[in-house]
RODO-2510 file (C-alpha; in nm, 4 decimals, decimal comma):
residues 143
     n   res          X          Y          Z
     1     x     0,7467    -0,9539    -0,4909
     2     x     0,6923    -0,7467    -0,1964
     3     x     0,6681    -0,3382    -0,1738
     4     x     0,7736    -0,1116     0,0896
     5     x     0,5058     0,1235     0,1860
     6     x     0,5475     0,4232     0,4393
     7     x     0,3151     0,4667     0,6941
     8     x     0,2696     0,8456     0,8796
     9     x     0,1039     0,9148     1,1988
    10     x    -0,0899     1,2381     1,1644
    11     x    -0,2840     1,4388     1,4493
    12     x    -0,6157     1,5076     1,3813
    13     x    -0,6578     1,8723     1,2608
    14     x    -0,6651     2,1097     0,9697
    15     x    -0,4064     2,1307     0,7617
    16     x    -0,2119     1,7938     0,8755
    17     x    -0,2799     1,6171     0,5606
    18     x    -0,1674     1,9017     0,3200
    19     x     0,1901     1,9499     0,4891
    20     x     0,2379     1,5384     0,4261
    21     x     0,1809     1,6227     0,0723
    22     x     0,3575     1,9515     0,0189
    23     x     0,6794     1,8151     0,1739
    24     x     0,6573     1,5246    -0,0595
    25     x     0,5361     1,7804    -0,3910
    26     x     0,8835     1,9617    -0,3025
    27     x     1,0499     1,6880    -0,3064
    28     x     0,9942     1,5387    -0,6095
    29     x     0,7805     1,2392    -0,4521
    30     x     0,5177     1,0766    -0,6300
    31     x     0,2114     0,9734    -0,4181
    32     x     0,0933     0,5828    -0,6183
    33     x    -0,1620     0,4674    -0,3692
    34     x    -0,2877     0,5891    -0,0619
    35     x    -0,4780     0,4643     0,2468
    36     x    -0,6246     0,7660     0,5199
    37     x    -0,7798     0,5778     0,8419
    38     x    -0,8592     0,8003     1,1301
    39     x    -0,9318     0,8084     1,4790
    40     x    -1,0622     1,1087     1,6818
    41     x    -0,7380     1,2326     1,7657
    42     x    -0,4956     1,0805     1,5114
    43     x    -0,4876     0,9225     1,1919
    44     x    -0,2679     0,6406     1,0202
    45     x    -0,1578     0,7455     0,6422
    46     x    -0,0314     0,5013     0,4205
    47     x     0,1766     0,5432     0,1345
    48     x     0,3348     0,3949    -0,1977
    49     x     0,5494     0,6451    -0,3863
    50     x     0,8112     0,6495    -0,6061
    51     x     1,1181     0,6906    -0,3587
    52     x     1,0886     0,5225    -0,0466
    53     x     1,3657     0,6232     0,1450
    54     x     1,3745     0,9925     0,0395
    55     x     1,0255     1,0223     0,1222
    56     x     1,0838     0,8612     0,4305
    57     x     1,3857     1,1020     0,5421
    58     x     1,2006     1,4381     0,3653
    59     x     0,9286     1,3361     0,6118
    60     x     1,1302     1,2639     0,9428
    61     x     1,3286     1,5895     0,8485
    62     x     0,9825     1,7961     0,8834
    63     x     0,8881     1,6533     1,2474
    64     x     0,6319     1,3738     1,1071
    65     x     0,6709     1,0338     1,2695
    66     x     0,7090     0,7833     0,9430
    67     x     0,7205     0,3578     0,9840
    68     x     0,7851     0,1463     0,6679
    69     x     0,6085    -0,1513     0,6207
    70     x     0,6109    -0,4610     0,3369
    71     x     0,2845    -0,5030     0,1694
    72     x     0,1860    -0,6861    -0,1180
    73     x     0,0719    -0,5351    -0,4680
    74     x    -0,1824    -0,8277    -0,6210
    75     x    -0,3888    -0,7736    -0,9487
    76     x    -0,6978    -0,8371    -0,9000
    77     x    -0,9093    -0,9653    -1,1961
    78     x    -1,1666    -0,6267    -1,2961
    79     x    -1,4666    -0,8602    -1,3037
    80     x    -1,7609    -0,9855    -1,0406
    81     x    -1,5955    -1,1784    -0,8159
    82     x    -1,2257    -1,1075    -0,8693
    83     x    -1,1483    -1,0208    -0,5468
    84     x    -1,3336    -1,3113    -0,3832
    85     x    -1,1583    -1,5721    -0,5533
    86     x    -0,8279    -1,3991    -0,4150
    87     x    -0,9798    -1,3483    -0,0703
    88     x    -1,0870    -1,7475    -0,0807
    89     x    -0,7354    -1,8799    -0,1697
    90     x    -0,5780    -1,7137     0,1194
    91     x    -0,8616    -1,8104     0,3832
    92     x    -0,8674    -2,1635     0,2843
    93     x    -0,4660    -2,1000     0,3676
    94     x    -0,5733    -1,9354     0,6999
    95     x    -0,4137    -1,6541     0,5856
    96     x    -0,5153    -1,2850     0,7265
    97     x    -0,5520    -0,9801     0,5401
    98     x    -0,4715    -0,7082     0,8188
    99     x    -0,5946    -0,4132     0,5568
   100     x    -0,6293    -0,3811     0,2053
   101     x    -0,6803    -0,0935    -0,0412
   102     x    -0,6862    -0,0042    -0,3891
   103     x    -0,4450     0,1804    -0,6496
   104     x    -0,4269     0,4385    -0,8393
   105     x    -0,4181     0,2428    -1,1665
   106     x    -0,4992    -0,0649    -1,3247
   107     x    -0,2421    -0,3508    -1,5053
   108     x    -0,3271    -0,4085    -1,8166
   109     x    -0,7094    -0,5211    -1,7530
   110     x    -0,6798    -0,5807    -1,4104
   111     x    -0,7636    -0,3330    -1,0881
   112     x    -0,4408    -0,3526    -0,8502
   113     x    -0,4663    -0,4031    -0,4841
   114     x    -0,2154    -0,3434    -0,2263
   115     x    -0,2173    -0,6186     0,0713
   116     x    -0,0980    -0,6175     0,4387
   117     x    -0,0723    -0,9832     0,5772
   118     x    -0,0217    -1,1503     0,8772
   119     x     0,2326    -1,4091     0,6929
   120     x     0,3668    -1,2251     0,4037
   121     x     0,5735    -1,5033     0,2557
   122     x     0,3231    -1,7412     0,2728
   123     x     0,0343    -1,5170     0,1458
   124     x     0,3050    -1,4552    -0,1918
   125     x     0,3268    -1,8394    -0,1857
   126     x    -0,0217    -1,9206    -0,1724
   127     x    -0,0814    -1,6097    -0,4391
   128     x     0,1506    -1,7396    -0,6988
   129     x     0,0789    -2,1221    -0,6381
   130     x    -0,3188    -1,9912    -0,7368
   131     x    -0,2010    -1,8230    -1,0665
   132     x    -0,2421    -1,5108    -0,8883
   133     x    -0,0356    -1,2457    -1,0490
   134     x     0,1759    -1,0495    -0,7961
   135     x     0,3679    -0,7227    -0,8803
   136     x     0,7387    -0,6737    -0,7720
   137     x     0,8028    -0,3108    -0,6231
   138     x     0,9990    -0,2122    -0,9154
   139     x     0,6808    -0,2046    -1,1339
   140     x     0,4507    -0,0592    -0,8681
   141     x     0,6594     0,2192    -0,7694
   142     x     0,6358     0,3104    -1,1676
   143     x     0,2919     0,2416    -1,2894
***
């Protein structure tokens, strides 16, 4: 139920971004979802793709500084008020979202969110005991 998502610390200039994803393009790594927060002199990219650990290792090899992280894919329901009703179950659980963002695709008729929590195993718990449908890695790496 969980997925592994890379996280790369970037500097702040021209042409930072691009050699993340032309070392990835060469190696055959498929970019899912993506998160891009910044600072003045740094910024924080997060990743799913399709191959953790080679993109992990392609990435180290070319002098970029790379974390892995669990996170949570959710599907969220594609209406007014599908995310709230997600957002509710885990607050009244006094669970914290520490970031969220959305993917590339949608399941079936649902958007897809990925999740970073302050309890993991409890936010999954909490998720699934509120008929909340929760993808397992295998599925999100392929969608």
């Amino acid at each position: 139920m969980k997925v592994e998502q890379i996280s790369i610390f970037l500097e702040n200039k021209p042409g930072g971004l691009e050699h993340v994803t032309k070392v990835l393009a060469d190696a055959n790594i498929n970019i899912r979802a993506l998160s891009l927060a910044d600072t003045t002199d740094f910024g924080i990219l997060r990743l799913i793709v399709n191959d953790v650990d080679t993109a992990k290792n392609v990435l180290k090899e070319n002098g970029l500084t790379v974390g892995r992280t669990t996170v949570v894919a959710v599907e969220v329901p594609d209406r007014p008020g599908g995310l709230h009703g997600i957002l509710k179950a885990l607050s009244d659980s006094g669970i914290n979202v520490e970031y969220m963002y959305a993917f590339v695709e949608r399941s079936g008729e649902n958007a897809v969110m990925i999740f970073r929590f302050d309890s993991t195993d409890r936010a999954i718990d909490v998720l699934l005991k509120n008929g909340i449908t929760v993808l397992p890695g295998e599925k999100v790496y392929s969608l």
